[in-house]
Structures are given as structure tokens and as C-alpha cells.
C-alpha positions in Angstrom: 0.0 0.0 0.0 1.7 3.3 -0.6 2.3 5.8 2.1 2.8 9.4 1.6 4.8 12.1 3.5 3.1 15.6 4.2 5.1 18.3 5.2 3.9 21.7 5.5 6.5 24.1 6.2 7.6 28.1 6.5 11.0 29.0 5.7 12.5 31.0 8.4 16.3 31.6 6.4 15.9 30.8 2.9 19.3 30.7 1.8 20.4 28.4 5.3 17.1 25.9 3.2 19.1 25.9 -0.1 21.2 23.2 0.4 18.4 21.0 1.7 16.5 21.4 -1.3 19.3 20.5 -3.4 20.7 17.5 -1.3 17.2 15.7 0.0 15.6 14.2 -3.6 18.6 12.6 -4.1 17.4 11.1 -0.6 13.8 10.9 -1.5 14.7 8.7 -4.8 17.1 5.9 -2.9 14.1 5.0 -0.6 11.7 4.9 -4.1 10.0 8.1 -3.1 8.1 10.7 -6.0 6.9 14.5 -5.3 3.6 14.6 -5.6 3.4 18.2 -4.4 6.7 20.0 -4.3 6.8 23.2 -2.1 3.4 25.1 -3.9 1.8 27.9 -1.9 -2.1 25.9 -1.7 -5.2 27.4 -1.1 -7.3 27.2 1.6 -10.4 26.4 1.1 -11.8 25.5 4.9 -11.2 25.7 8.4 -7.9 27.9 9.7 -5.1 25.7 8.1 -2.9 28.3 6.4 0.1 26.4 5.1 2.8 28.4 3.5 4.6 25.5 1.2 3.2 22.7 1.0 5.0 19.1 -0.5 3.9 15.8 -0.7 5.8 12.3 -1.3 4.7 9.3 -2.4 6.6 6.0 -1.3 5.5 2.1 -2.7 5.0 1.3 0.7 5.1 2.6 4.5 8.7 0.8 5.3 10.2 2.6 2.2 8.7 5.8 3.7 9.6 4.9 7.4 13.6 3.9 5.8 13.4 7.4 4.0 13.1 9.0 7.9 15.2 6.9 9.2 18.5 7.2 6.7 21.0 8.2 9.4 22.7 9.6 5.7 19.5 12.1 5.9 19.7 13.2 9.6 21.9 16.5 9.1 19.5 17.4 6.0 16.5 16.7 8.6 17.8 18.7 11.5 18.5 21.2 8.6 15.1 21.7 7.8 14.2 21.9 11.5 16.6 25.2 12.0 16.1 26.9 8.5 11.7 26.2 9.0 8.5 25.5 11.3 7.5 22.3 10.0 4.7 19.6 10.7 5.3 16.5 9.0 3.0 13.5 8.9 2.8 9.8 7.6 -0.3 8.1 5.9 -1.2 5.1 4.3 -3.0 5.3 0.8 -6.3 4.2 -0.1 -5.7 -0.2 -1.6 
């Protein structure tokens, strides 16, 4: 079943988040991972969500998602992202 990633982020020092956008899909692709939604500025339609960026990733299944987090080759890119943004990530399984 594929699982995606949902991150919804505001960058805080945009030229600190440089390098993590150019190091992390090289990430993304060893654990079989896709954008579905790559850092777009969505609408809101309902309720008080306001997400600045928003980016999606598929993975074939929730262990290749769960690896992707886990890659202790990632963790400086994650902890990255933590310092250059306010983030909220979350996992969740696809529809069979």
C-alpha cells in the first residue's frame, strides 16, 4: 500500500534551506520516493489551516517511507530543515 509524506513548512532563512532542497531528492529517490506536491503555496479552502509551502511524497510502501526518515545519511539534512523552517510533517497510508 503506498504511504505518503506531508510536510507543511515556512522557511524562516531561505538561503540556510538551499542546500536542503538540493541535497534531500537525491534522498527521497534511494528510498523509491516521488513528489507529488513539491513546495506550492495551496489554497485554503476551509477551516484555519494556512500552510505556507506545502510538499507531498509518495513511497511504494510505509517501510520505504519509514527507511526514507530513518536514513541516518538524511539526519543533518532533517535537522536542517528543522533550523532553517517550522515544519509539521505527517505519515499516511494510501487508499488499496
Amino acid at each position: 500500500m503506498k504511504a505518503y509524506l506531508v510536510l507543511d513548512l515556512s522557511v524562516n532563512d531561505p538561503a540556510g534551506f538551499k542546500r536542503y532542497i538540493a541535497e534531500i531528492p537525491a534522498f527521497i529517490a534511494r528510498h523509491s520516493g516521488r513528489y507529488i506536491v513539491r513546495g506550492i503555496e495551496p489554497t485554503a479552502i476551509e477551516g484555519d489551516w494556512t500552510p505556507e509551502r506545502l510538499v507531498i511524497i509518495e513511497f511504494p510502501e510505509r517501510a520505504d517511507a519509514q527507511a526514507f526518515l530513518d536514513d541516518p545519511d538524511a539526519q543533518a539534512l532533517f535537522k536542517l530543515r528543522h533550523a532553517t523552517t517550522t515544519s509539521r510533517l505527517l505519515l499516511a497510508d494510501g487508499c488499496t
